[in-house]
C-alpha positions in Angstrom: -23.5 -0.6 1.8 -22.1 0.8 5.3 -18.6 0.0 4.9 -16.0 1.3 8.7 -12.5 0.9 8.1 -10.7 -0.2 11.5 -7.0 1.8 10.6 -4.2 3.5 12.1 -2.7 6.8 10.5 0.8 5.1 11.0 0.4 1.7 9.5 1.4 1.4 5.9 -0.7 -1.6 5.5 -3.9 0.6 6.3 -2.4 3.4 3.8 -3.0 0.6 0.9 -6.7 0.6 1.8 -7.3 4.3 2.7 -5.7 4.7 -0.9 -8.2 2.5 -2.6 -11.2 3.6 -0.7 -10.4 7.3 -1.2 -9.2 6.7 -5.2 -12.6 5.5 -5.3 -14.8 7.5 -3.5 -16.1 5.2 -1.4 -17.7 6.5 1.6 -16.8 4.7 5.1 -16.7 5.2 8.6 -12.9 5.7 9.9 -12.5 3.9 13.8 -8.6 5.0 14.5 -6.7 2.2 16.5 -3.8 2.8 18.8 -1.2 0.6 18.0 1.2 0.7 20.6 -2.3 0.2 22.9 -4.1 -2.2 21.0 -7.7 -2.5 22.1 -8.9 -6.2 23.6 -11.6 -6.1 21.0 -9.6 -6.0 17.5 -8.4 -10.0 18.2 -12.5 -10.5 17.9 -12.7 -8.5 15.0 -9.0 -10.4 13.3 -7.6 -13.0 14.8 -4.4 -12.0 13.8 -4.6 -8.8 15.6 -3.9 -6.1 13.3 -5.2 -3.2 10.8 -6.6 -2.5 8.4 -9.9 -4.6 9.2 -13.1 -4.0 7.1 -16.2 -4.0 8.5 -18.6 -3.8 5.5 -22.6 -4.7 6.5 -21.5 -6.5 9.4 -19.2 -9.1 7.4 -15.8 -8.3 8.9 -12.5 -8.8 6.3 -8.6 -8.2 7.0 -5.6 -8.0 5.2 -5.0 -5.1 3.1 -4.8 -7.0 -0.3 -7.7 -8.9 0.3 -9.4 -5.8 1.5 -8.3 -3.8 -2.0 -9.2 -6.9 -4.3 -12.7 -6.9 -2.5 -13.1 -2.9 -2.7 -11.9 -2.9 -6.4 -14.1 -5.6 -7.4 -17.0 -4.5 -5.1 -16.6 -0.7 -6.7 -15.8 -1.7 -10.0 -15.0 2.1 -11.0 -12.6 3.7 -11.5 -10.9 -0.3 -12.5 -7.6 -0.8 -10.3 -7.1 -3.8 -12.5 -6.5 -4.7 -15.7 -8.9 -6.4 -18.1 -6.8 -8.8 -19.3 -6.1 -11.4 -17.2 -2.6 -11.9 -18.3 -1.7 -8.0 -16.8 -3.9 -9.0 -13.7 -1.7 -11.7 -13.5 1.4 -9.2 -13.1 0.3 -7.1 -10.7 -0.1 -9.9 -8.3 3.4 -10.9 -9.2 4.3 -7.3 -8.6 2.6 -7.8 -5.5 4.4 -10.8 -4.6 7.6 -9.2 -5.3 6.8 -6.4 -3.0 7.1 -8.4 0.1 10.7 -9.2 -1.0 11.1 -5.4 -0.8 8.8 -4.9 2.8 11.2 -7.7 4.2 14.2 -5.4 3.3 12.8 -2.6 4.8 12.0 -4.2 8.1 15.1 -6.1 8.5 17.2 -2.2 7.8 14.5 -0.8 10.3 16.2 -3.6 12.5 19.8 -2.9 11.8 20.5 -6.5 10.2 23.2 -7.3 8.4 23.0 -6.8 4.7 19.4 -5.5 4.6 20.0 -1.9 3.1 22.1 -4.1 0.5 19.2 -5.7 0.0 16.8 -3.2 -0.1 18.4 -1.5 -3.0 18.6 -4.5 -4.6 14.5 -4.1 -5.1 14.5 -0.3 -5.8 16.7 -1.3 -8.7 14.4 -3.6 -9.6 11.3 -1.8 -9.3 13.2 1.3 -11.1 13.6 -1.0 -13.9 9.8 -1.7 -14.2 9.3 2.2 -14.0 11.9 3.2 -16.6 9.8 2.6 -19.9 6.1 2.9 -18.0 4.5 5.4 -15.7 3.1 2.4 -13.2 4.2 -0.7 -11.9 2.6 -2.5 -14.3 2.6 -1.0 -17.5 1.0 2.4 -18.3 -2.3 2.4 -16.3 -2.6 2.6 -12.7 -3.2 -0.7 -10.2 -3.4 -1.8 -7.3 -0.3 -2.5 -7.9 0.3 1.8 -7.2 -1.4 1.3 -3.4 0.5 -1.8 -2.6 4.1 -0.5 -2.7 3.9 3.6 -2.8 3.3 3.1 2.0 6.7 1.6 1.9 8.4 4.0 -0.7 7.6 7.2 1.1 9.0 5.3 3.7 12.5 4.5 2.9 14.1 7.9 4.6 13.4 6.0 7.7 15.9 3.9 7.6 18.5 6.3 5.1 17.6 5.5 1.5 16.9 8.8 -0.8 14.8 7.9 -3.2 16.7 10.5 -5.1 19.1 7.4 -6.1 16.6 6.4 -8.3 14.8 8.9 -10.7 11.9 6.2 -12.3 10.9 5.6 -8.8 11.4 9.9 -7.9 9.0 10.3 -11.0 6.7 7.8 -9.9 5.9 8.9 -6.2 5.7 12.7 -8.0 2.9 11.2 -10.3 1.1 9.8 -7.6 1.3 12.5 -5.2 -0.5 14.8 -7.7 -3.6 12.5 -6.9 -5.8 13.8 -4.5 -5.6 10.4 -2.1 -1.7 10.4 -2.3 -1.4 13.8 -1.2 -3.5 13.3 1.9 -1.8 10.3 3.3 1.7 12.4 2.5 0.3 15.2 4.7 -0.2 12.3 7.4 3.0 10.9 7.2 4.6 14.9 7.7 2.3 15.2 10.8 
């Protein structure tokens, strides 16, 4: 399988797959994309214009949840989700959650009213999933763990300390003692 990932060092979205395929070991191709000069040729490759975008035996797929679901089920070890349908089911409600967090993040990126309010409002909710479990979703890691860490290491861009919330502090510690975590966090202090 020739797998290139089409990704941008500064995207978050494209840290969710570069996560998965690294966790994984999955061997792939890296083609970096400059976002502020998007190349003419990534609308052919997605429509929708943006990274990550997989181009795996010529069959071209987008959106980095997609992309994860298709790499952990393509790559079947080590899992990324549960075996029991019920817990597969909550990490795609974690992931649906998320984007109630992402939205807060960009709307304090953007100065809008209320945002940071907001924005705590899901760090106390996701330190309330962390306080009795080492992962999002109980005691093993998901794809739940790639999904929302981008956004976390994040949040000093736009004045939230982690800090405030110790599940979540002990969480992003946990993760960046794997291998793939501590890569992308030498990315992000570049």
């Amino acid at each position: 399988m020739s797998i290139t990932l089409y990704s941008a060092d500064i995207c978050p979205y494209c840290v969710r797959t570069r996560l998965v395929l690294n966790g994984k070991g999955i061997e792939y191709d890296l083609v970096q994309v400059d976002l502020p000069d998007k190349p003419a040729w990534l609308r052919e490759l997605n429509p929708r214009n943006r990274v990550p975008v997989l181009d795996v035996d010529g069959q071209v797929l987008w959106e980095s949840e997609a992309l994860n679901d298709f790499l952990d089920e393509t790559h079947p070890e080590p899992a990324m989700m549960p075996s029991d349908p019920a817990q597969r089911a909550r990490v795609r409600m974690v992931l649906r959650r998320f984007e109630d967090l992402s939205d807060a993040f960009y709307a304090a990126r953007r100065e809008e009213d209320g945002a940071i309010e907001a924005l705590h409002g899901e760090l106390r909710w996701m330190s309330s999933q962390l306080e009795h479990s080492d992962y999002l979703v109980g005691d093993s890691y998901t794809l739940a763990e790639p999904g929302v860490w981008p956004w976390i290491t994040r949040l000093y861009r736009v004045g939230v300390d982690i800090g405030q919330y110790p599940a979540i502090a002990a969480w992003c510690d946990r993760l960046a003692g794997r291998p793939e975590y501590a890569a992308e966090l030498s990315l992000l202090a570049a």
